[in-house]
Structures are given as structure tokens and as C-alpha cells.
C-alpha positions as CSV (number, residue, x, y, z in Angstrom):
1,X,-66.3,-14.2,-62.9
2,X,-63.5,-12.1,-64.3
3,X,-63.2,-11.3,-68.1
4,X,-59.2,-10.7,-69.6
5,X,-59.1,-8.7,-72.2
6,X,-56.5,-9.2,-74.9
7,X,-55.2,-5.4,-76.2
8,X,-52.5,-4.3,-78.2
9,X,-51.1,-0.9,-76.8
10,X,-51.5,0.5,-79.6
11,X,-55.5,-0.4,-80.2
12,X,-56.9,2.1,-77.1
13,X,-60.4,2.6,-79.0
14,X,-60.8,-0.9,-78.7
15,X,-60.3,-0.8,-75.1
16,X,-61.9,2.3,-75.1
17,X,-65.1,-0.5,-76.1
18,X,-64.6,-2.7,-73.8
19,X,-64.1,-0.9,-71.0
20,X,-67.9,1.0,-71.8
21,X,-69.4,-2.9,-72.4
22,X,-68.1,-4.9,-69.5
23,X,-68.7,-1.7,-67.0
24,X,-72.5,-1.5,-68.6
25,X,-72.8,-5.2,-68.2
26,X,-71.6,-5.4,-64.8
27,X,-68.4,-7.8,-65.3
28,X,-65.1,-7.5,-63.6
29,X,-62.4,-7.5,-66.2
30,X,-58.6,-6.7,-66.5
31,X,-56.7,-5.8,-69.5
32,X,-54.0,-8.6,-70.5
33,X,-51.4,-6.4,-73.0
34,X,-50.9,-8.4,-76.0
35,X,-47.7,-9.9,-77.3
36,X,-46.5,-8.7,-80.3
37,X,-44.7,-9.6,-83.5
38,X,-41.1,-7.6,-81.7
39,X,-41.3,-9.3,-78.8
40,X,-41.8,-12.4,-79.5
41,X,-40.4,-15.4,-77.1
42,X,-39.0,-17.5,-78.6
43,X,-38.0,-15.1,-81.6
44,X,-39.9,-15.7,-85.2
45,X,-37.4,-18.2,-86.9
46,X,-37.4,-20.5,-84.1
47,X,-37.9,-24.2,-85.3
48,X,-40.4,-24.3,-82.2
49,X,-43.0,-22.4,-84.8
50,X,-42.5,-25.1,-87.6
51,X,-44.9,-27.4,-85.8
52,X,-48.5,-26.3,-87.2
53,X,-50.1,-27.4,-90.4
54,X,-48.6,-24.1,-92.1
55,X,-46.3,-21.3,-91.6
56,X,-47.6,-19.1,-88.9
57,X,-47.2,-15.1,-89.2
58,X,-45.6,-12.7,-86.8
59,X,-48.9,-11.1,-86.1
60,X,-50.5,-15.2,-85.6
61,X,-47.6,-16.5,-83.2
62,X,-48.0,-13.0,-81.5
63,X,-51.6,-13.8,-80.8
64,X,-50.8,-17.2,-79.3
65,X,-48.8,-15.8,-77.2
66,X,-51.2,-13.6,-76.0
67,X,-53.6,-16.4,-75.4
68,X,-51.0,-18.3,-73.4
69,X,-50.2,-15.5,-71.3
70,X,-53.9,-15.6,-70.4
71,X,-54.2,-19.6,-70.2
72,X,-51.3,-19.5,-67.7
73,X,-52.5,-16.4,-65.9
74,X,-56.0,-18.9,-65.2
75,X,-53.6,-21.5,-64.1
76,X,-52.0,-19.1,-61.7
77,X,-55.3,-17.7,-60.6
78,X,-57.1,-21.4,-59.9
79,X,-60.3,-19.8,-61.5
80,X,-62.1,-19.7,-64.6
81,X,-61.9,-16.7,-66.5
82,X,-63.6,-15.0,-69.7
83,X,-61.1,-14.6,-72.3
84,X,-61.9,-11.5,-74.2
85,X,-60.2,-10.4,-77.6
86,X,-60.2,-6.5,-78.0
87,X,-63.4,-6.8,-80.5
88,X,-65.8,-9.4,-78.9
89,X,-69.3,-8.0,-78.9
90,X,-71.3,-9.1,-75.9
91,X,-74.6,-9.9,-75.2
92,X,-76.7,-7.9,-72.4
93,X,-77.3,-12.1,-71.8
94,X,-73.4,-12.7,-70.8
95,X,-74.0,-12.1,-67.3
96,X,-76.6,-14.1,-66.0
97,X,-74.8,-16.6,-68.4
98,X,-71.3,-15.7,-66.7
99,X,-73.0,-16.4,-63.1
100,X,-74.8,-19.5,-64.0
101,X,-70.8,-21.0,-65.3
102,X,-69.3,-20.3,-62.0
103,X,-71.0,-23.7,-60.2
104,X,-70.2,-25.6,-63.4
105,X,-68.6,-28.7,-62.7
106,X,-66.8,-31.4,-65.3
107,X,-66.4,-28.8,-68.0
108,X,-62.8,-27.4,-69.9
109,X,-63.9,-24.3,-71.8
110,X,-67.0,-22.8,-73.2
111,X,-67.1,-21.4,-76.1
112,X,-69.7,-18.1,-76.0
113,X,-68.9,-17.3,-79.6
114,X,-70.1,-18.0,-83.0
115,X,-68.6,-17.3,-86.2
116,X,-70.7,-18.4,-89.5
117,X,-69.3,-21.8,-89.7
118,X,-71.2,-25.0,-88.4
119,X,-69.5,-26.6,-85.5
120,X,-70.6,-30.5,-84.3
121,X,-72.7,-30.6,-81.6
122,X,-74.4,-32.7,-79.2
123,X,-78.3,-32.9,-79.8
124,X,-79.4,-32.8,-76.5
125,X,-78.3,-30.4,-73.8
126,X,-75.4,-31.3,-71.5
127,X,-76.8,-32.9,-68.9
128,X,-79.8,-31.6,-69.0
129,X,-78.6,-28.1,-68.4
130,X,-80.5,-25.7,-70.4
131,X,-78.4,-23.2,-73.1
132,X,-75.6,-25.3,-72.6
133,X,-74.5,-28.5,-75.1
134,X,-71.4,-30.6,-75.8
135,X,-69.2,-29.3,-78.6
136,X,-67.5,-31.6,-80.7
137,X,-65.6,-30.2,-83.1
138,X,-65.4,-25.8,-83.6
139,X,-63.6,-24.4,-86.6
140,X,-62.7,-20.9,-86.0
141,X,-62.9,-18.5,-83.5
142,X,-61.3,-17.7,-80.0
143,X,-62.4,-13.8,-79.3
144,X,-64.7,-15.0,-76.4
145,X,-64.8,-18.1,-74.5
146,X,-64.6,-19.5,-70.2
147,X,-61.7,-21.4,-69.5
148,X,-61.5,-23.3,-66.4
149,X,-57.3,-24.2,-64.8
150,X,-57.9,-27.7,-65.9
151,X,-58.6,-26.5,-69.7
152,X,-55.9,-24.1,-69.5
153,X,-53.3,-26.7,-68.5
154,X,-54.3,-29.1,-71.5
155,X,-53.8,-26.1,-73.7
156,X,-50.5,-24.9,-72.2
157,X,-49.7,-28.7,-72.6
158,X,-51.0,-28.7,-76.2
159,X,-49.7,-25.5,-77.3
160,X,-46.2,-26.8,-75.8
161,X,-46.0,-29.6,-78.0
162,X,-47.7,-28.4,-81.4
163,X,-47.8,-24.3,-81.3
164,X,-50.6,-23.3,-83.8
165,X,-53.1,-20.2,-84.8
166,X,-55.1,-19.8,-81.6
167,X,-57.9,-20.8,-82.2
168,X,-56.5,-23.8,-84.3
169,X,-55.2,-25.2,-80.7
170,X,-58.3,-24.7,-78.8
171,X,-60.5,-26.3,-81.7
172,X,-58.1,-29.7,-81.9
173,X,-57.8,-29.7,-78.0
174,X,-60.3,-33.2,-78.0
175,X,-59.0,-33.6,-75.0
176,X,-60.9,-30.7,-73.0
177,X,-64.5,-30.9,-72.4
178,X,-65.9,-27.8,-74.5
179,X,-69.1,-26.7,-74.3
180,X,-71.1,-24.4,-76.6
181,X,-73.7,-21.6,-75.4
182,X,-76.2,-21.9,-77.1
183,X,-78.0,-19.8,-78.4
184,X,-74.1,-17.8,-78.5
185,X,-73.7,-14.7,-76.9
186,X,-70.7,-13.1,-78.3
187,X,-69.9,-11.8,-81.9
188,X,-66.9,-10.9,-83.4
189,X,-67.2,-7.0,-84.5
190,X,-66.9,-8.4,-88.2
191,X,-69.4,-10.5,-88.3
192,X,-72.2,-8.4,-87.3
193,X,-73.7,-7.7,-90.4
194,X,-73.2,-11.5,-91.1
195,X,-76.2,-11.5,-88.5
196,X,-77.7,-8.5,-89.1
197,X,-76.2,-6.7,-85.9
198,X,-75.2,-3.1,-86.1
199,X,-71.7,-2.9,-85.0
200,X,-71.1,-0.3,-81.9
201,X,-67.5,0.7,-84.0
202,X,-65.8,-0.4,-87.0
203,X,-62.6,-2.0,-86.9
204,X,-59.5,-3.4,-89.4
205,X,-58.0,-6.7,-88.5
206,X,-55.5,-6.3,-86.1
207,X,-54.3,-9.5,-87.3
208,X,-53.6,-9.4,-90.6
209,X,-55.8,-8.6,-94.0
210,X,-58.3,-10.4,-95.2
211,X,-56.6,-13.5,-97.3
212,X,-53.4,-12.6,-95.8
213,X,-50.8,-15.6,-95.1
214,X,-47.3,-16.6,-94.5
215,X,-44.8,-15.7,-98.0
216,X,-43.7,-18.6,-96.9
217,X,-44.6,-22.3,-98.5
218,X,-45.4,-25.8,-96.7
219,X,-42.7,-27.7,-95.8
220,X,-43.1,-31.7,-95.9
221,X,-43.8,-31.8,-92.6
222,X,-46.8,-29.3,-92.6
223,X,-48.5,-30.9,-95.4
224,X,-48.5,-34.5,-93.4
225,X,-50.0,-32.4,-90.6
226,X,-52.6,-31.0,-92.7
227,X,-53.5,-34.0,-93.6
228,X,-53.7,-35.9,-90.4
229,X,-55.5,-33.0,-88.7
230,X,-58.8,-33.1,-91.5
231,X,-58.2,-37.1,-90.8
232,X,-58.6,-36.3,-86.6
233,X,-61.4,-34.3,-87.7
234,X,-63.3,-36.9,-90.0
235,X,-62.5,-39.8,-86.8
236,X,-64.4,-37.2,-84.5
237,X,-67.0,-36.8,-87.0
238,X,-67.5,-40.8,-87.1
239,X,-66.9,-41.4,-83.1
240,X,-70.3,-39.1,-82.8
241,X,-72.5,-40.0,-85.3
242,X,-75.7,-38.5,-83.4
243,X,-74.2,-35.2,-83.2
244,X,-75.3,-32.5,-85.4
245,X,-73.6,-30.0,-87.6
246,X,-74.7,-26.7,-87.3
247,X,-73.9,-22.9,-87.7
248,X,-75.8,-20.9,-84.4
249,X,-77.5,-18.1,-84.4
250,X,-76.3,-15.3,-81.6
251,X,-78.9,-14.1,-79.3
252,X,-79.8,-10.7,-77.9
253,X,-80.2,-7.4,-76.7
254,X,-76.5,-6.0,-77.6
255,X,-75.4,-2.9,-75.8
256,X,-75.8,-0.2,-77.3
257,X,-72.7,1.8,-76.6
258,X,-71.3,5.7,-77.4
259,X,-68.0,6.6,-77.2
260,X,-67.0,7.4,-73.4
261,X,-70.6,5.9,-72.4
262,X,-70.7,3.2,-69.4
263,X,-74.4,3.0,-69.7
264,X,-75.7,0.4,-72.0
265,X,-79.4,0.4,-73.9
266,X,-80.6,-2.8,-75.0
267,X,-80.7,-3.2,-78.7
268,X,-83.1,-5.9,-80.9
């Protein structure tokens, strides 16, 4: 299965990262160049952007962009892909993980990510199918996940309709079936020390700074949305009352990576 890899121009250590970690791991990848705030199509006052719970950034309706692009580019392809951001750390796990996804059958989009927030999740395995379970309801994060044609189309559809963060279209997507690794396999490179992993390089958000938002305030029609999406969210909470909320721990090895290096070592 091939990975995409979202990358600014600008941000060549980061490719510089994952070009050592997918070559050590094995997996196929190209690098998808990522939109930015300049380019932007349509341009940044467009009423098109007014449709989310919030103003969007530049730098946020750049990164949807950059997500489409690679949601269309599975469409095109008629393949499931692995959709990389430029600072998803890997497990020496993802491969056998990657191979075991390409028979997979009925499924959207798996998510191999976690992100120290509890998502809902099935109890049980998905159909019986070991490291795998139905995901309910996820709250952040879109730096690593498998997207199938079907799943891209209901995002392109979504996205269409209601442009959002991200991540905030692929976690109200109900409508795909998403599926959780479990244990994860993917960090974002911030989080590491969240779970006590030492981080191969040390990045600044590309995206914008910690607490950053929008100048901009709420109109009417946000706040209505914001309130309707934490209603969708308490209806899915109620329409699987078995499920379970939890925040996953990632698993092991991680590549241990130098700069330049295309051998990986397997870390605890």
C-alpha cells in the first residue's frame, strides 16, 4: 500500500524524516505538496469557508486542501492509501499492519493515530479481527490514517457541503465506516513525550501556535453549528451505549532514525 505524504515546500527536514522512516520501514510513498495559505482555491474570503462551527485560518483551510487533494488523488487511483502528514511518527508495526488492510473489506478509513483524547469505541473487535475495532466517534487528529475510494468520496462529498478543519470533517463523517488500530501505531511528533517516546526531531507547528485562532468572531450561523455538532455527538454517544470511551495507548518499536539514515533500529 502506498503512503502520501502531505509537505509544505518549504519543510524539507520534515521530508528529509520521512523519506529515512518509510524507506527503513519498507513502504512505498509519494510526496503530495501541500496547499498553502497564497494559493488557496477558492481565495480566503470566500463565503464557501463560513460553513464550519468557527472561522477557519489561512494555514487551516490550507490544510484541507491539502487533504482533499489527497482524498481525490485515492478516488483517482481506486486504491486505498496512507495519508501521511509531514510529522507522523510510525511504528516498526505499520507494515505488517499496512499488508494485513489491503484484503480489508466493508471498511471507509482507519485511523492508525492517537492523540491523548478518548475516542468511542466498540468493545469487541470488528468482526472478530484482531488489532482492529469500530470507531465511533474520534476528536482530533488526521496526521495518519488508510482511506479507502469509497471513504474518500463521502469526504469529498462532506467537505463539499460543510468545509471544516481536517480532521473536524473526517471525525463527523458518521457516515464512513472508521476503524481504529488498536493498539495505534502512529504518533504525532508532539505528542511523544505525552507517551514517553523520544522524538527522532523536534518540530514547530506548521499550522499555527499553540492556542492560535481566527481574529475573527462567530457569526450566528457558527454558533448554531457548534451547537448542533456537540448535539450529533451526544445522539452518537446514546445510539451506542455499549461502546466505550477511551484514550489508546501507541505501541512499539519506533525507528530510530539519524539524519540522512535509511536504516531503522528498533526502539522500546
Amino acid at each position: 500500500m502506498k503512503a502520501l505524504v502531505i509537505n509544505l515546500d518549504r519543510e524539507t527536514a520534515r521530508m528529509d524524516f520521512q523519506r529515512a522512516q518509510l524507506e527503513a520501514l519498507g513502504i512505498e510513498y509519494e510526496r503530495l505538496p501541500a496547499c498553502t495559505p497564497d494559493r488557496l482555491v477558492p481565495p480566503h474570503d470566500a463565503p464557501w469557508w463560513d460553513h464550519w462551527e468557527r472561522p477557519m485560518t489561512p494555514v487551516e483551510k490550507a490544510v484541507l486542501l491539502s487533504h482533499r487533494a489527497a482524498w481525490q488523488r485515492i478516488v483517482d487511483e481506486g486504491a486505498p492509501m496512507l495519508v501521511l502528514e509531514d510529522d507522523a511518527y510510525l511504528s516498526t508495526r505499520t507494515p505488517e499492519f499496512l499488508i494485513f488492510l489491503e484484503d480489508l473489506r466493508g471498511a471507509d478509513h482507519v485511523t492508525l493515530e492517537t492523540r491523548g483524547r478518548r475516542k468511542l469505541l466498540a468493545r469487541r473487535s470488528w468482526r472478530g479481527m484482531a488489532g482492529l475495532r469500530r470507531l465511533y466517534q474520534d476528536r482530533t487528529g488526521a496526521a495518519a490514517y488508510v482511506l479507502w475510494p469509497s471513504g474518500a468520496r463521502k469526504l469529498l462529498v462532506r467537505s463539499d457541503k460543510a468545509p471544516a478543519i481536517a480532521d473536524g470533517v473526517i471525525c463527523a463523517a458518521y457516515e464512513m465506516v472508521s476503524l481504529q488500530a488498536d493498539p495505534p501505531l502512529a504518533v504525532q511528533l508532539d505528542t511523544c513525550a505525552h507517551y514517553a517516546i523520544a522524538p527522532p526531531m523536534r518540530t514547530v507547528s506548521a499550522i499555527a501556535p499553540k492556542g492560535a485562532r481566527s481574529p475573527h468572531r462567530k457569526n450566528a450561523g457558527q454558533k448554531l453549528r457548534r451547537i448542533g455538532a456537540q448535539a450529533r455527538m451526544g445522539l452518537r454517544r446514546l445510539a451506542h451505549p455499549l461502546a466505550m470511551r477511551e484514550d489508546l495507548a501507541p505501541i512499539g518499536p519506533w525507528p530510530r532514525l539519524a539524519p540522512g539514515d535509511t536504516s531503522a533500529r528498533a526502539a522500546d
